[in-house]
N, C-alpha and C positions, 0 to 999 in steps of 0.2 A: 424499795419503799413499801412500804405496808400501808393496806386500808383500813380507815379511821371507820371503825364502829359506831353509831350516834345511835341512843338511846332516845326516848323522850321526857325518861327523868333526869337526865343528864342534859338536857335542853331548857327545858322548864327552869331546873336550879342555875343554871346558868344567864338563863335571861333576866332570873331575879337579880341576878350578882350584879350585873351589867346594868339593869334598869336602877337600882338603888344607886351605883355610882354613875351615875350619866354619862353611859358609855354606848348606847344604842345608837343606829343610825338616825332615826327618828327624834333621837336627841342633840344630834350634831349642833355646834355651836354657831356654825354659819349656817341662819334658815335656807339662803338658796343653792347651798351644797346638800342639802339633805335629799339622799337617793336611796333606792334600791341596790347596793352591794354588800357582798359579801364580810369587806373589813376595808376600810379608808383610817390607817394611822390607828391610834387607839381604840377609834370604834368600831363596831361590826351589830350586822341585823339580827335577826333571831338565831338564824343558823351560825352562821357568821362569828358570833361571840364562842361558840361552841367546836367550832375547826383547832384541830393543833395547826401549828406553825406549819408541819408538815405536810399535813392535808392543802393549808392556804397556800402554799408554793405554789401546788399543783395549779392552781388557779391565776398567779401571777402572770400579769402579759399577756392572757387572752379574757378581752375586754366581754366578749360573749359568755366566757365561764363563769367570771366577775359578778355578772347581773342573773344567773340562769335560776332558774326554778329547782328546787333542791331534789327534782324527778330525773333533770339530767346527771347530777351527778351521780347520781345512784348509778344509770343509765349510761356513764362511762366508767364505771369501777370504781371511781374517786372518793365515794363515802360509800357505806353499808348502814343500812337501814333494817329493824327487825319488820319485817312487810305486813305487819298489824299497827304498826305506830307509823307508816308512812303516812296517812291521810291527817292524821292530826298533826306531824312537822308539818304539812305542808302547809294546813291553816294556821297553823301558828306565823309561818312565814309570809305568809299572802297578810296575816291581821296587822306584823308590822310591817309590810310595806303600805297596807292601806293607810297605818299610823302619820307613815315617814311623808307621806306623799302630802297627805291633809294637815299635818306638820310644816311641809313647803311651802303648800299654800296659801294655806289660813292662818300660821301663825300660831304659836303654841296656846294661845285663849280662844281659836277660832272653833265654834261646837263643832263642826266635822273633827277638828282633834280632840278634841275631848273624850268625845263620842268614841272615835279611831282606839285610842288610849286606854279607852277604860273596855273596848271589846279584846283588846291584845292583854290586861292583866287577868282579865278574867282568865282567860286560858292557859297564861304561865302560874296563875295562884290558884288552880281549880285541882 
């Protein structure tokens, strides 16, 4: 198996593709399933929407890989990162989980999502 390269323009374009069709985690249909994972069914998080099938195997079945910080994967081979665009994936990834999470809780009109929302488009449309 080969390692999935992730760019961050290739991130970016893809969280648009995913946020325009309400495919984010943060978007999930059932508010109190909305988590931090990788891909649940048709939807996936920042990184997440951006895995080939290939890469997301690697992650199936281990509930730890599932939820991890996209520092681990890097950190066991699993994705390659160009190491000038790591800190930006990983804000992007931390903005929507802060999204998904304030989403949870609050409710998609709650201001903490809003708020969550419009800091995560800033930086897939910047």
């Amino acid at each position: 198996m080969s390692v999935q390269v992730l760019t961050l323009s290739e991130t970016k374009a893809r969280c648009r593709d995913a946020y325009c069709a309400k495919r984010l985690m943060a978007q999930y249909p059932i508010r109190s399933e909305r988590e931090c994972v990788y891909k649940k069914g048709t939807y996936g998080c920042a990184i997440g929407v951006s895995l080939t099938e290939e890469t997301h195997k690697k992650l199936v079945g281990s509930e730890c890989l599932q939820s991890s910080p996209i520092s681990i994967l890097i950190a066991k081979g699993i994705l390659r990162v160009p190491e000038e665009e790591r800190p930006y994936l990983r804000e992007i990834q931390y903005t929507h989980d802060d999204w998904a999470n304030a989403s949870r809780n609050y409710g998609d009109n709650g201001q903490e999502t809003i708020m969550a929302e419009e800091n995560f488009l800033k930086l897939i449309y910047s």
